[in-house]
C-alpha positions as CSV (number, residue, x, y, z in Angstrom):
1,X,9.5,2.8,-4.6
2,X,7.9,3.7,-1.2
3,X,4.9,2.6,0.1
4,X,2.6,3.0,2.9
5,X,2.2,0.1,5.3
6,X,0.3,-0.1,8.5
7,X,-0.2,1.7,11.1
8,X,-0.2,-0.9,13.6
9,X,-2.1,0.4,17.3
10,X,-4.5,-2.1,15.7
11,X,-4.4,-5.1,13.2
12,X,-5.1,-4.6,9.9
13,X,-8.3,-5.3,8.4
14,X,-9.1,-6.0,4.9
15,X,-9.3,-2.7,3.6
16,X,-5.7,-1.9,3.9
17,X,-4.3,-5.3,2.4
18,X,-6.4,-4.5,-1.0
19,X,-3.9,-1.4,-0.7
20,X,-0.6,-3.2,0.0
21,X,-1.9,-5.7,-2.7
22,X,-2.5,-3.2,-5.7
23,X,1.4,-1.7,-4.7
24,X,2.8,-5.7,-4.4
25,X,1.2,-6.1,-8.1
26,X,2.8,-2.6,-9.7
27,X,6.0,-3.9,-7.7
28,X,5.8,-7.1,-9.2
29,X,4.7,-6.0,-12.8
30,X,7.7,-3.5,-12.8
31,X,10.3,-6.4,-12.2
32,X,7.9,-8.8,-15.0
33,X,9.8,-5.4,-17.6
34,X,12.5,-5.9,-16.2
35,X,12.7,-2.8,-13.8
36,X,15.1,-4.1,-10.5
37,X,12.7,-2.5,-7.8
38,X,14.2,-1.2,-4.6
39,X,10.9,-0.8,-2.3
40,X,10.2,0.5,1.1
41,X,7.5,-0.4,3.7
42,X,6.5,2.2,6.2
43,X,5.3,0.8,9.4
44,X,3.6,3.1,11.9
45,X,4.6,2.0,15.5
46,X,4.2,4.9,17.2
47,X,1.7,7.5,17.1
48,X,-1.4,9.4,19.0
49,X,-3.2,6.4,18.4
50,X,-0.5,3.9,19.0
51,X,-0.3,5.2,22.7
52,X,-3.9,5.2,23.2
53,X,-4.3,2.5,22.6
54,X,-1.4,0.5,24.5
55,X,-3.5,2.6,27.3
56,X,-6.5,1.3,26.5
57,X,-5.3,-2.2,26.2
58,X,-2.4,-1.7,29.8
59,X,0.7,-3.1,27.8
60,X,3.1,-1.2,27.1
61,X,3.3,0.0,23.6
62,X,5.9,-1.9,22.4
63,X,4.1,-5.7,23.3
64,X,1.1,-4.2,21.3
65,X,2.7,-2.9,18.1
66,X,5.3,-6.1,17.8
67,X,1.8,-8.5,18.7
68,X,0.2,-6.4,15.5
69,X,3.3,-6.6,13.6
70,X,3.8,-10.3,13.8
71,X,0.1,-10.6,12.5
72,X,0.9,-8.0,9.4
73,X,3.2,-10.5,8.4
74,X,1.4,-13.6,8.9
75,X,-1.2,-12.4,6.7
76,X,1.4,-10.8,4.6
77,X,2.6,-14.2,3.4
78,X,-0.8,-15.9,3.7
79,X,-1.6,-13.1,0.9
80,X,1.7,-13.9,-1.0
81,X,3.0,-10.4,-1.2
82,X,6.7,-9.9,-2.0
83,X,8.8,-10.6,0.9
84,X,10.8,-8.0,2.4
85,X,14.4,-8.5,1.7
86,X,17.0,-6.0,1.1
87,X,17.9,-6.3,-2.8
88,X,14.4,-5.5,-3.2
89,X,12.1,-4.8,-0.5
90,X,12.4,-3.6,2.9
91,X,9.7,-3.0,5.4
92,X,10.8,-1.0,8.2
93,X,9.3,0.9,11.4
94,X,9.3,4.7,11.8
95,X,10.6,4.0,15.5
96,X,13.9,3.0,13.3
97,X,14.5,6.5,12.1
98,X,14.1,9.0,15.2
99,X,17.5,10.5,14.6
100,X,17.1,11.2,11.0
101,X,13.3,13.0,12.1
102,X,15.2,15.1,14.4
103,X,17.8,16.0,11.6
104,X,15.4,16.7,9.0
105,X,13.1,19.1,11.4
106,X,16.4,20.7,12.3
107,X,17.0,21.7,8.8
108,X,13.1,22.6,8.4
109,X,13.4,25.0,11.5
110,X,17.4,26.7,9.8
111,X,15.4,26.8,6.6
112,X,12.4,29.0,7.6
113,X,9.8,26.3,7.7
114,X,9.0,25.2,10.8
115,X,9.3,26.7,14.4
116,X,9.3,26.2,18.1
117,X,5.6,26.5,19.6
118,X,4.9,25.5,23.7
119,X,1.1,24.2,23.9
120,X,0.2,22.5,27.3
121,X,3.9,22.7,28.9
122,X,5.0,20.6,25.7
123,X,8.0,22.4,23.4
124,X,6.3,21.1,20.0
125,X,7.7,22.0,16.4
126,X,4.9,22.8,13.9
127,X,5.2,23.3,10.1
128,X,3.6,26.4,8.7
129,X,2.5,25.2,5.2
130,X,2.1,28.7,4.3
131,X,5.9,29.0,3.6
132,X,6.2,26.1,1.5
133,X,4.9,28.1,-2.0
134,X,3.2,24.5,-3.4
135,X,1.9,23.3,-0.6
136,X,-1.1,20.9,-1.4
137,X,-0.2,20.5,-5.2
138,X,-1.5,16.9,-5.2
139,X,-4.6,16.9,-3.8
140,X,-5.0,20.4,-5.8
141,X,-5.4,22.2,-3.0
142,X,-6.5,26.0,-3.4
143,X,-4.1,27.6,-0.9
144,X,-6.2,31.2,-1.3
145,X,-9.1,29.7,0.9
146,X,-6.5,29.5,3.7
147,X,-7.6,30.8,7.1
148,X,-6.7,34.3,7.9
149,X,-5.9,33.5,12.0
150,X,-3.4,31.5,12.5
151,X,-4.0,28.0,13.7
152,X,-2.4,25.0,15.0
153,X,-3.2,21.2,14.9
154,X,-1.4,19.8,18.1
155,X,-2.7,15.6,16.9
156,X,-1.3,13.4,14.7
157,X,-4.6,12.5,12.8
158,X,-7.8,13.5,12.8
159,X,-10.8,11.9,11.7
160,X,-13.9,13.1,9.6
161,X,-11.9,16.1,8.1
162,X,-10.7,16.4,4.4
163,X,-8.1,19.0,5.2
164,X,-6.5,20.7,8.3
165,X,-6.3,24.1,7.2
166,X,-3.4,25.1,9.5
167,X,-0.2,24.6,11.0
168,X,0.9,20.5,11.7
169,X,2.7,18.9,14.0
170,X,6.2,17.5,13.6
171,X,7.4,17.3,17.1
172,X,6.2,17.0,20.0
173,X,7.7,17.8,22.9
174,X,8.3,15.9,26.3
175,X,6.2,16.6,29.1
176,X,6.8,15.2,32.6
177,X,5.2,11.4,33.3
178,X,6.5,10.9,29.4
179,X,6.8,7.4,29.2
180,X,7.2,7.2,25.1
181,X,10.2,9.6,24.1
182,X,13.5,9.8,22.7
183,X,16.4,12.4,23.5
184,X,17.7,13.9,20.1
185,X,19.6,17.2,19.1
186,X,16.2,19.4,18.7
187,X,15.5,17.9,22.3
188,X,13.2,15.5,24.2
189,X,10.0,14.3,22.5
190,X,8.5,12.1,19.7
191,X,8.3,12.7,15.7
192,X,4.7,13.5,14.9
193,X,3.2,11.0,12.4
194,X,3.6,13.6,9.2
195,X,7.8,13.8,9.6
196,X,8.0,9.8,10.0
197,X,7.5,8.9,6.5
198,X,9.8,11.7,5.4
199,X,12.6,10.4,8.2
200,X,12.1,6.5,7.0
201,X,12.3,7.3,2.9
202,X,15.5,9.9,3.9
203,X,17.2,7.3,5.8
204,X,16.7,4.0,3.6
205,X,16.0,5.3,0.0
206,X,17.6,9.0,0.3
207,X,15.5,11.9,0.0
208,X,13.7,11.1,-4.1
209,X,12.3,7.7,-5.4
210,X,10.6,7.0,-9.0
211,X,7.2,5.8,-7.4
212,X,5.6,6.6,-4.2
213,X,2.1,5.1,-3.2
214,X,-0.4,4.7,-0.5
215,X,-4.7,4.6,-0.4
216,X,-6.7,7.4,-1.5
217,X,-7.0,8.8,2.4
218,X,-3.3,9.0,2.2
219,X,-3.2,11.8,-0.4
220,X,-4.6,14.6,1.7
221,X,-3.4,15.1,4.7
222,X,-0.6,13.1,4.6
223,X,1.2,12.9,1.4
224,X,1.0,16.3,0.8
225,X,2.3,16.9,4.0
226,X,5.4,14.5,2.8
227,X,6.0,16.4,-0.6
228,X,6.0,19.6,1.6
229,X,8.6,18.6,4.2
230,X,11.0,16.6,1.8
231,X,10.8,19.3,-0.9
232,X,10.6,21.7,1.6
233,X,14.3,20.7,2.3
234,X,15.1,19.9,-1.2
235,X,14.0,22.5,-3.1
236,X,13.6,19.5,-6.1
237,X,11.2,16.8,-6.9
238,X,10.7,14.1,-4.3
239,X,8.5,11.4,-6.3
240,X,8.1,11.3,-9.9
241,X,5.2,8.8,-10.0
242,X,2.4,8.8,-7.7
243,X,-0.3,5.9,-7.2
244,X,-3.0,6.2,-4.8
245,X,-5.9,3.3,-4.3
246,X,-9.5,3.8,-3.5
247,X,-11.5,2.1,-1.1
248,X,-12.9,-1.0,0.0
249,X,-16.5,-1.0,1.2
250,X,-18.0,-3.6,3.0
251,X,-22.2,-4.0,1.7
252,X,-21.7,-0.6,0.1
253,X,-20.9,1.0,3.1
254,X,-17.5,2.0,4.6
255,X,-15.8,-0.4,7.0
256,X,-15.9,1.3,10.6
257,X,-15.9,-0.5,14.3
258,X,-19.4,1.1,14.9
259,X,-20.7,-0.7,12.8
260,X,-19.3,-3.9,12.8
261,X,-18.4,-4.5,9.5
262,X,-15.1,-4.5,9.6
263,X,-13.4,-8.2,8.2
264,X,-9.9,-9.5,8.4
265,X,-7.6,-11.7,6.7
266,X,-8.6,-14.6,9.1
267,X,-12.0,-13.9,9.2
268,X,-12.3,-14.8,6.0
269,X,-10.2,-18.0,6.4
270,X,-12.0,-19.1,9.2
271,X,-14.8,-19.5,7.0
272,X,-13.1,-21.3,4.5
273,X,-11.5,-18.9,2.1
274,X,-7.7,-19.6,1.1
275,X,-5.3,-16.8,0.8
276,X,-5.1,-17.1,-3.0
277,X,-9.2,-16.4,-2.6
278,X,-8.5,-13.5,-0.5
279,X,-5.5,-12.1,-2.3
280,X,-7.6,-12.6,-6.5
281,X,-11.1,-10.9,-4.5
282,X,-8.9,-7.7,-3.9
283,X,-6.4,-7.6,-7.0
284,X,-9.8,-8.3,-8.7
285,X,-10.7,-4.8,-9.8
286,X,-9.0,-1.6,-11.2
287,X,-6.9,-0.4,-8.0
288,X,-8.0,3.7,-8.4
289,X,-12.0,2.6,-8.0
290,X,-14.0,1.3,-5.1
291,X,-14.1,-2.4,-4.5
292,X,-17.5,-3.4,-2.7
293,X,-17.0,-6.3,-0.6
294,X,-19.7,-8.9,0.4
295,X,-19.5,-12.5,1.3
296,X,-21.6,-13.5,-2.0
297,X,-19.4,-11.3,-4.2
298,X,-15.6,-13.1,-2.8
299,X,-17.6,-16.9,-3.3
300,X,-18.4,-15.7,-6.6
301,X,-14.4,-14.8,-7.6
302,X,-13.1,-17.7,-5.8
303,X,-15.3,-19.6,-8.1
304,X,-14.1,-18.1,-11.2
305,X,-10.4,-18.0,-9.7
306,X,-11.1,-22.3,-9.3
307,X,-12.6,-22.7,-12.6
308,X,-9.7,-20.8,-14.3
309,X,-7.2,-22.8,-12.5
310,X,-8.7,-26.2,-13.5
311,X,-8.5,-25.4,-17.1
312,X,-4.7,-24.8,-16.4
313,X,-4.9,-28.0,-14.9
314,X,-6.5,-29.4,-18.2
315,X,-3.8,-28.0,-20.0
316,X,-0.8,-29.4,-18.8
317,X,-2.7,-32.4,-19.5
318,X,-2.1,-31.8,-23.5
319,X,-0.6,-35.0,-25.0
320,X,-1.4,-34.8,-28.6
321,X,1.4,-34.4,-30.9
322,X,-1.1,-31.9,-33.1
323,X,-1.1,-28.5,-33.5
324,X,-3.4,-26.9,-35.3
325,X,-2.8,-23.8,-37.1
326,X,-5.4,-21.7,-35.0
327,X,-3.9,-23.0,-31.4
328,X,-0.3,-21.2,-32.0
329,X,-1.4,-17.5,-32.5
330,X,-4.0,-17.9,-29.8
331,X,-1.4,-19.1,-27.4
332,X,0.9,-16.2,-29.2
333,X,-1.2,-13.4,-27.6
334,X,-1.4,-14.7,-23.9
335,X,1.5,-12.2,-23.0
336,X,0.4,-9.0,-25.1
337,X,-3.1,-9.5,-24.2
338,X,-1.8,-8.9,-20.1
339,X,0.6,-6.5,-20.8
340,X,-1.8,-4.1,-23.2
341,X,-4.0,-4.1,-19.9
342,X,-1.6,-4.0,-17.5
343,X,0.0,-1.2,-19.0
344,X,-3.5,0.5,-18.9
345,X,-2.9,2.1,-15.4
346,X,-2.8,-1.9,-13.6
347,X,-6.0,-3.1,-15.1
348,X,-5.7,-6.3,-13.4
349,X,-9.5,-7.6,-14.0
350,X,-9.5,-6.4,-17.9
351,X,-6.1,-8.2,-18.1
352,X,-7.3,-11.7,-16.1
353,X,-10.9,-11.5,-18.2
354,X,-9.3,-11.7,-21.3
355,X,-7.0,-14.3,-19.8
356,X,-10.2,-16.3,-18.3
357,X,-11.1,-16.1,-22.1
358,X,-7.9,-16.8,-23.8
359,X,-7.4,-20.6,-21.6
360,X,-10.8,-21.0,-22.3
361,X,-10.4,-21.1,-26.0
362,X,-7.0,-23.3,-25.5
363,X,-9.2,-25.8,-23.4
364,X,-11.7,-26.1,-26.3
365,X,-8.8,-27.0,-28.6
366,X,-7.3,-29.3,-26.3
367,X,-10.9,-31.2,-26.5
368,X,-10.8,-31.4,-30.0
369,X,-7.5,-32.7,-29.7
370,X,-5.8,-29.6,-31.8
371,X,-3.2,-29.2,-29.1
372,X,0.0,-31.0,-28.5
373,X,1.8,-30.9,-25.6
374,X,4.7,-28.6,-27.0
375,X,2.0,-25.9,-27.1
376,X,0.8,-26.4,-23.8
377,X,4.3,-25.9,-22.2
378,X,4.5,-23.0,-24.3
379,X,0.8,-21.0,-22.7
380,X,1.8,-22.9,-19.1
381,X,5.0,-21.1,-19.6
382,X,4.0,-18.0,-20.5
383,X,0.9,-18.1,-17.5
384,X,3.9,-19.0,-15.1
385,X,5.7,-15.8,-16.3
386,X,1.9,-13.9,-15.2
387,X,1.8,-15.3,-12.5
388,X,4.9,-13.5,-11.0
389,X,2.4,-10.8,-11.2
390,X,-0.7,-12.0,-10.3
391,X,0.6,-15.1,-7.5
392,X,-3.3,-16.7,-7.7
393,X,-2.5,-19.4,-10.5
394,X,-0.2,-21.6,-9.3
């Protein structure tokens, strides 16, 4: 499984977390069936951006992607996502896998794919997605409205554009005053953002996985880009399952620095909120539609997330030594009910309402005294089990 973790030239902000949280939950819910889940978590550390910023900021770049590194993992385990060890997760930077970029661009440029292009004293590498026959087959792309002239996009992103309709950069090239570059067997230069994920999957998971996933922004532009370089060398299937998670709006707009509604993890705990708050407000939802963030809506879920957890409290608190008849099969469907939703394409808030409603039923029994304590061992088992999943229970 590979996933799409930060780009960090800046920290990340709330938006991107309710991403790496809907991938920690599929990761999770795979190993709940069983599945032994071998995941990988691309790290961005150098980039267009990356550089512009260190400028920006007068550090080298370095100091300011290991400062936003160290505070992608703090919030990392604040928000109790899997941690990142090798039998089943590793999170890696692309800065790790240079060589394996410059092998896999070598192959693209013997194969027909890419070629050599000088723009602004700079030997760059470009792809010409033109020669890769399904090029854009996940975003559906309708290759026959492809420009006529030939074109070129010398960046590594660029914003406010649903599709560069032209060539892309996988290289580029060293230019004298250089101060971020590697020396490699296609030359001096950087890998361009669009070969980095291809170079970090090739070089830790081997050049197919089962399940790759990222946000919805990912899917053009990017992924596609991905499919066409691996596949491009392939000539087979790089991912079998693809996931990709929609956005997170801030007071039904979309988070951007200009206008100042951008929020981060400690933002929000500055003001009170504990990770498991954070972590249930963004699993809370079906991952593939927009979450709309505001401070009334997370006080809102934190309050339901508290008043679920105190009738799990109330509970384990079960002494009688009666069970009544209508308590076991209740209790009986606490796993089936999560799974038949789970198994609905992640439908984490269908699966924790009927949940919410399921201990709420058991809590009524409990008052009347129609629970023993053998059957609340058996529903705190079974919620334990969930909450391997979910991680906001216990």
């Amino acid at each position: 499984m590979v996933t799409c973790g930060p780009s960090i030239y800046r920290k990340p902000h709330i938006g991107n977390y309710r991403t790496f949280l809907y991938e920690d939950i599929l990761q999770r819910y795979l190993e709940y069936n069983g599945y032994e889940v071998l995941r990988l978590i691309t790290i961005t550390d150098i980039e267009d951006k990356a550089i512009i910023e260190a400028q920006k900021e007068e550090m080298p770049i370095k100091k300011l992607v290991e400062k936003n590194r160290a505070l992608f993992l703090k919030d990392f385990k604040l928000l109790r996502m899997k941690s990142p060890t090798y039998s089943s997760c590793m999170m890696v930077c692309s800065s790790t896998a240079i060589e394996k970029a410059a092998q896999l661009i070598k192959t693209l440029l013997e194969k027909g794919h890419a070629y050599h292009y000088t723009y602004k004293s700079r030997d760059n590498i470009y792809f010409d997605p033109l020669k890769f026959a399904e090029f854009g087959k996940l975003s559906k792309l309708n290759i026959e409205k492809w420009p006529k002239r030939k074109r070129r996009f010398h960046k590594d992103t660029y914003e406010r554009s649903t599709w560069n309709k032209g060539d892309f950069i996988l290289w580029h090239g060293y230019k004298k005053g250089d101060s971020d570059y590697w020396n490699t067997e296609i030359g001096k230069g950087r890998p361009a953002w669009n070969i980095q994920d291809a170079a970090s999957i090739a070089k830790y998971l081997g050049l197919s996985v089962d399940v790759a996933c990222g946000g919805i922004d990912n899917l053009t532009r990017h992924h596609d880009y991905t499919v066409a370089i691996i596949e491009g060398i392939t000539g087979r299937e790089f991912a079998h399952y693809w996931f990709h998670g929609e956005h997170l709006l801030v007071n039904s707009k979309k988070m951007s620095k200009s206008r100042g509604n951008v929020f981060y993890p400690n933002d929000l705990t500055r003001m009170g909120y504990k990770g498991d708050y954070i972590r249930f407000f963004l699993i809370y939802g079906h991952y593939r539609k927009r979450l709309n963030f505001t401070l009334e809506k997370i006080r809102k879920a934190s309050q339901k997330l508290d008043t679920f957890k105190n009738m799990v409290s109330g509970l384990m608190k079960a002494k009688s030594n009666i069970s009544s008849s209508h308590t076991r099969p209740i209790i009986e469907g606490i796993l089936p009910s999560f799974e038949k939703h789970m198994n609905d394409d992640l439908n984490v808030k269908a699966a924790f309402d009927d949940l919410f409603s399921i201990i709420s039923k058991l809590e009524h029994k409990r008052f009347q005294g129609k629970m023993s304590a053998s059957d609340s061992h058996k529903a705190v088992s079974d919620l334990r089990k969930i909450d391997n999943v979910l991680q906001v229970i216990f």
